[in-house]
DOVEX-905069 format. One record per residue (C-alpha): residue number from 0; x, y, z; residue in three letters. Coordinates in nm, 2 decimals, always signed. Example, Ala and Ser with C-alpha at 12.3 -4.5 7.8 and 13.67 -1.06 7.14 Angstrom:
2
@num->0	u->+1.23	v->-0.45	w->+0.78	residuo->ALA $
@num->1	u->+1.37	v->-0.11	w->+0.71	residuo->SER $
END
This chain:
137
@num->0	u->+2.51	v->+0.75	w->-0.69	residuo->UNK $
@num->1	u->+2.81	v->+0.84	w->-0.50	residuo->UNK $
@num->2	u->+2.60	v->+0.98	w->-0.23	residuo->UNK $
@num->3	u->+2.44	v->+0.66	w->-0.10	residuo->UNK $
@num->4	u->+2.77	v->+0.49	w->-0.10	residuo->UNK $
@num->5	u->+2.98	v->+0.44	w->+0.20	residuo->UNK $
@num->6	u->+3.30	v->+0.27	w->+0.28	residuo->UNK $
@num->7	u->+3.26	v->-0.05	w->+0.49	residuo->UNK $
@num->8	u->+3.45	v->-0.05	w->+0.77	residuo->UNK $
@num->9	u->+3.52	v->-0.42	w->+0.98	residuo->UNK $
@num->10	u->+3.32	v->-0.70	w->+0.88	residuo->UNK $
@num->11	u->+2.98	v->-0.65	w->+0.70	residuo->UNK $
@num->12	u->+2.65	v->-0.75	w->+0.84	residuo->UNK $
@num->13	u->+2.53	v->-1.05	w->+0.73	residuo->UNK $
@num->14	u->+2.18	v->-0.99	w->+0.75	residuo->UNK $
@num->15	u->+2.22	v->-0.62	w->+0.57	residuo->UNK $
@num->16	u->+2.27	v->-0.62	w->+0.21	residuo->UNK $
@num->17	u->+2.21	v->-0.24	w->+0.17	residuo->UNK $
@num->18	u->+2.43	v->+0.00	w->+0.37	residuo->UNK $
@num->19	u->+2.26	v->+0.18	w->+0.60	residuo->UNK $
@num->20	u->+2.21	v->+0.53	w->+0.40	residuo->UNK $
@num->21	u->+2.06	v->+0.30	w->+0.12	residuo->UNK $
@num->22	u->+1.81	v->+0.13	w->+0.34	residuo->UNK $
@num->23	u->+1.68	v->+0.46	w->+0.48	residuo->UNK $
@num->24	u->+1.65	v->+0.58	w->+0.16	residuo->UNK $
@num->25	u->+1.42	v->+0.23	w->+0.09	residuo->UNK $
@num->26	u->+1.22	v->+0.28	w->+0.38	residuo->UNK $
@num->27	u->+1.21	v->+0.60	w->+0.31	residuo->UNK $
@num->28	u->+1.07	v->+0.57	w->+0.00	residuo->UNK $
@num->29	u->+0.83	v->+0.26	w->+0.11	residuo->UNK $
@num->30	u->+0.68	v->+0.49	w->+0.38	residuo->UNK $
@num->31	u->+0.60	v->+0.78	w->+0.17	residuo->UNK $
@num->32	u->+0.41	v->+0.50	w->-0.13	residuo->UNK $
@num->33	u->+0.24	v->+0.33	w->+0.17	residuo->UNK $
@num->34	u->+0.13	v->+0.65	w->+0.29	residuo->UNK $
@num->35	u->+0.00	v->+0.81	w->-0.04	residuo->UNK $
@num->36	u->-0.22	v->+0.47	w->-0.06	residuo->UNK $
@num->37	u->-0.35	v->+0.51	w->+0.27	residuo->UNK $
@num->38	u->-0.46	v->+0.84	w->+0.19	residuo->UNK $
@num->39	u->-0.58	v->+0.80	w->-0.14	residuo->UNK $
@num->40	u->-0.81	v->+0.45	w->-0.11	residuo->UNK $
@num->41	u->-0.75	v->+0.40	w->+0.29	residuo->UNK $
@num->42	u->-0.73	v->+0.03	w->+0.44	residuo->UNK $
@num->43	u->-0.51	v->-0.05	w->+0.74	residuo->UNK $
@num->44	u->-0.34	v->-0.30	w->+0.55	residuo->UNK $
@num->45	u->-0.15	v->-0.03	w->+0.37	residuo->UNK $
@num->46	u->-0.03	v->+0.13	w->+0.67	residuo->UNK $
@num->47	u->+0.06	v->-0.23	w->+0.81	residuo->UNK $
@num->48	u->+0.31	v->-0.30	w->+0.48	residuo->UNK $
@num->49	u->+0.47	v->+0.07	w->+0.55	residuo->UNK $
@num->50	u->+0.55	v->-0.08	w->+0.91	residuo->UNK $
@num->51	u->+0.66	v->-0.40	w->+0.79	residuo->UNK $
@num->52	u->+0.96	v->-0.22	w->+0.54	residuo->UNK $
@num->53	u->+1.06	v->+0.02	w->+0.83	residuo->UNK $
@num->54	u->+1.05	v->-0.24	w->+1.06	residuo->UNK $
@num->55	u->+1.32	v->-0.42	w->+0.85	residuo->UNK $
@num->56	u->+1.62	v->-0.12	w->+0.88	residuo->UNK $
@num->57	u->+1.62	v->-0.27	w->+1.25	residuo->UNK $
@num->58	u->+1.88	v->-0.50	w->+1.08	residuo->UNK $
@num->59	u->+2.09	v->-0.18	w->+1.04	residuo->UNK $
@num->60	u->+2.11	v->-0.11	w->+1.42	residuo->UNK $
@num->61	u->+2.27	v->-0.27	w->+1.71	residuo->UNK $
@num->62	u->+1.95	v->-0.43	w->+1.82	residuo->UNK $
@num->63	u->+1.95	v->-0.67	w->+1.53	residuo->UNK $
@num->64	u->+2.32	v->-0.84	w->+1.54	residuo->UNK $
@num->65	u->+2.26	v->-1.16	w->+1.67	residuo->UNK $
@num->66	u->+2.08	v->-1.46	w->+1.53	residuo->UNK $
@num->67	u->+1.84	v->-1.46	w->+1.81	residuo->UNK $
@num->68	u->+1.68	v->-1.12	w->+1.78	residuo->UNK $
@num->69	u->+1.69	v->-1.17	w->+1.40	residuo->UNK $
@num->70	u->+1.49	v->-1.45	w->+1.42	residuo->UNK $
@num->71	u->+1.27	v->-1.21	w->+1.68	residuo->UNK $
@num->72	u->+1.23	v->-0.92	w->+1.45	residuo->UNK $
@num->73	u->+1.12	v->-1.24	w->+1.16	residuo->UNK $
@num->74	u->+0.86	v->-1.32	w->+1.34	residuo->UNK $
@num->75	u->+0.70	v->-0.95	w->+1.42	residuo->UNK $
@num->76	u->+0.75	v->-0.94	w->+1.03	residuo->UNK $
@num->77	u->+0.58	v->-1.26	w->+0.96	residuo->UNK $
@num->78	u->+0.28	v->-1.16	w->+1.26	residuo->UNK $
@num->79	u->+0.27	v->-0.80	w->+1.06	residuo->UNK $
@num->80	u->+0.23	v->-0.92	w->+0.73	residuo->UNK $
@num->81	u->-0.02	v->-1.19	w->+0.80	residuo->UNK $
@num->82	u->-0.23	v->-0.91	w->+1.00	residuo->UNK $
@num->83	u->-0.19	v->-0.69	w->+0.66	residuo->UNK $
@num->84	u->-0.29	v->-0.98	w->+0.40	residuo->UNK $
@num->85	u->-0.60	v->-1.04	w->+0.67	residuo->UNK $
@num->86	u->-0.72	v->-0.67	w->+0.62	residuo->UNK $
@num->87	u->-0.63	v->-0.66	w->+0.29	residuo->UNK $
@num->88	u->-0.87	v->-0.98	w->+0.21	residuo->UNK $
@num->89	u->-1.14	v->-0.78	w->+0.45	residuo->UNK $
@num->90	u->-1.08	v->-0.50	w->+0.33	residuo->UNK $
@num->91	u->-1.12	v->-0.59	w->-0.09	residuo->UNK $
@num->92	u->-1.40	v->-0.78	w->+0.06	residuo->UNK $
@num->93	u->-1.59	v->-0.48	w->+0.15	residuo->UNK $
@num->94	u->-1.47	v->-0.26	w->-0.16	residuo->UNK $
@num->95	u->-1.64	v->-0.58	w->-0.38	residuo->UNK $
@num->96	u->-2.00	v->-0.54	w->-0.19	residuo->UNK $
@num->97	u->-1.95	v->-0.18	w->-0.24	residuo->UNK $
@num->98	u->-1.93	v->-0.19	w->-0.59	residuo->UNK $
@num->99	u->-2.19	v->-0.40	w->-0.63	residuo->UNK $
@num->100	u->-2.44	v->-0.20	w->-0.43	residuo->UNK $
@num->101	u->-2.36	v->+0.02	w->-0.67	residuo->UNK $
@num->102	u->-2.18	v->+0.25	w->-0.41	residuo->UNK $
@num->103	u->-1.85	v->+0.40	w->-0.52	residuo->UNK $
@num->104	u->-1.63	v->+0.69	w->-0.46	residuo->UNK $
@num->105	u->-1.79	v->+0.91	w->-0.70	residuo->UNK $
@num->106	u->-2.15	v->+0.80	w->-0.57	residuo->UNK $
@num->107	u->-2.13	v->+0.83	w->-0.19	residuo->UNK $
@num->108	u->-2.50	v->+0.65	w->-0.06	residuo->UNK $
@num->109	u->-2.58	v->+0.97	w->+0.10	residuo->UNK $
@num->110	u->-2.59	v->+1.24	w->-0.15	residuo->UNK $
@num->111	u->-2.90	v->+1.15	w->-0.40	residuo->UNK $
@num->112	u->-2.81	v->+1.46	w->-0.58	residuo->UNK $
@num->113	u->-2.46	v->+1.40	w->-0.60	residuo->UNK $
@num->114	u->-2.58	v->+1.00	w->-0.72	residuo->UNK $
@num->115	u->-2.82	v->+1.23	w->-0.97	residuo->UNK $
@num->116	u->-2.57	v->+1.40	w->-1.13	residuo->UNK $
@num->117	u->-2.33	v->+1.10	w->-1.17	residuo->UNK $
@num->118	u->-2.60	v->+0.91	w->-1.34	residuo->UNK $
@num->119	u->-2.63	v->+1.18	w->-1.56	residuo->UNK $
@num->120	u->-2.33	v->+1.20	w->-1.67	residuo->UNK $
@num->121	u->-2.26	v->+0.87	w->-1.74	residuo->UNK $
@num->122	u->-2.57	v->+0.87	w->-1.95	residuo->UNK $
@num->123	u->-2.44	v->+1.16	w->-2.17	residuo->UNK $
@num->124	u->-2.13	v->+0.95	w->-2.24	residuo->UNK $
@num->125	u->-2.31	v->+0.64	w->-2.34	residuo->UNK $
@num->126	u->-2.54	v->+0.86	w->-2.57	residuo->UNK $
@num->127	u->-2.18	v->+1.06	w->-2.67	residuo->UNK $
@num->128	u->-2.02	v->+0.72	w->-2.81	residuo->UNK $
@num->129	u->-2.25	v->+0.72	w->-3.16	residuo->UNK $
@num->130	u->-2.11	v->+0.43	w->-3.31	residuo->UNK $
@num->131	u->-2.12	v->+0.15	w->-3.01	residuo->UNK $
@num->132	u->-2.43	v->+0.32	w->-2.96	residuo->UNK $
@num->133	u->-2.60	v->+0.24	w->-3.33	residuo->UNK $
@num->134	u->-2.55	v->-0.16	w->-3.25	residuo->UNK $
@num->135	u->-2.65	v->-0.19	w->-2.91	residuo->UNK $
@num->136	u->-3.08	v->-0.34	w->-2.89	residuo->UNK $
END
């Protein structure tokens, strides 16, 4: 991985054990997970966690070299994580009442033909599975 390296130059960061290519590569990375969860089961908490990991390559620029804004950009961290578990635990809240109003993804409380068709389904792969099937009462 000669391409992430870099040769350090003066005296290291203490607060940066990545080098700064690394770290953007991280976030990088971070963002584009956080994202494809957003996306794929939504909840602000997910987009909240891809702030909090960008947020922390601030360490890599000049705004973060004293002990005084790294205590400031802790705290930001600490408010934006707290924020993220509070919709997370609102957030799983709702998904559980969801699922057991019987309302998921694949049966949106709007469609009753869409619902229709679900139920059918899953009734054709009960009656599929012959063996479970022949000791069930």
């Amino acid at each position: 991985m000669t391409i992430l390296d870099e040769a350090v130059t003066g005296l290291q960061n203490i607060y940066t054990p990545f080098t700064p290519k690394q770290h953007l590569v991280f976030c990088i990375f971070g963002t584009a997970i956080y994202l494809i969860q957003f996306y794929r089961r939504g909840g602000w908490h997910n987009l909240l966690l891809m702030l909090g990991i960008d947020l922390t390559y601030l360490t890599q620029t000049s705004l973060c070299n004293t002990s005084d804004t790294i205590w400031i950009l802790g705290v930001a961290e600490i408010i934006v994580l707290g924020a993220a578990f509070f919709f997370s635990y609102k957030f799983n809240k709702q998904q559980k009442a969801l699922k057991a109003a019987g309302v998921t993804a694949e049966t949106p409380p709007a469609d009753d033909e869409a619902r229709s068709d679900t139920i059918t389904k899953e009734a054709a792969e009960k009656d599929a599975d012959i063996v479970d099937n022949a000791f069930e009462e």
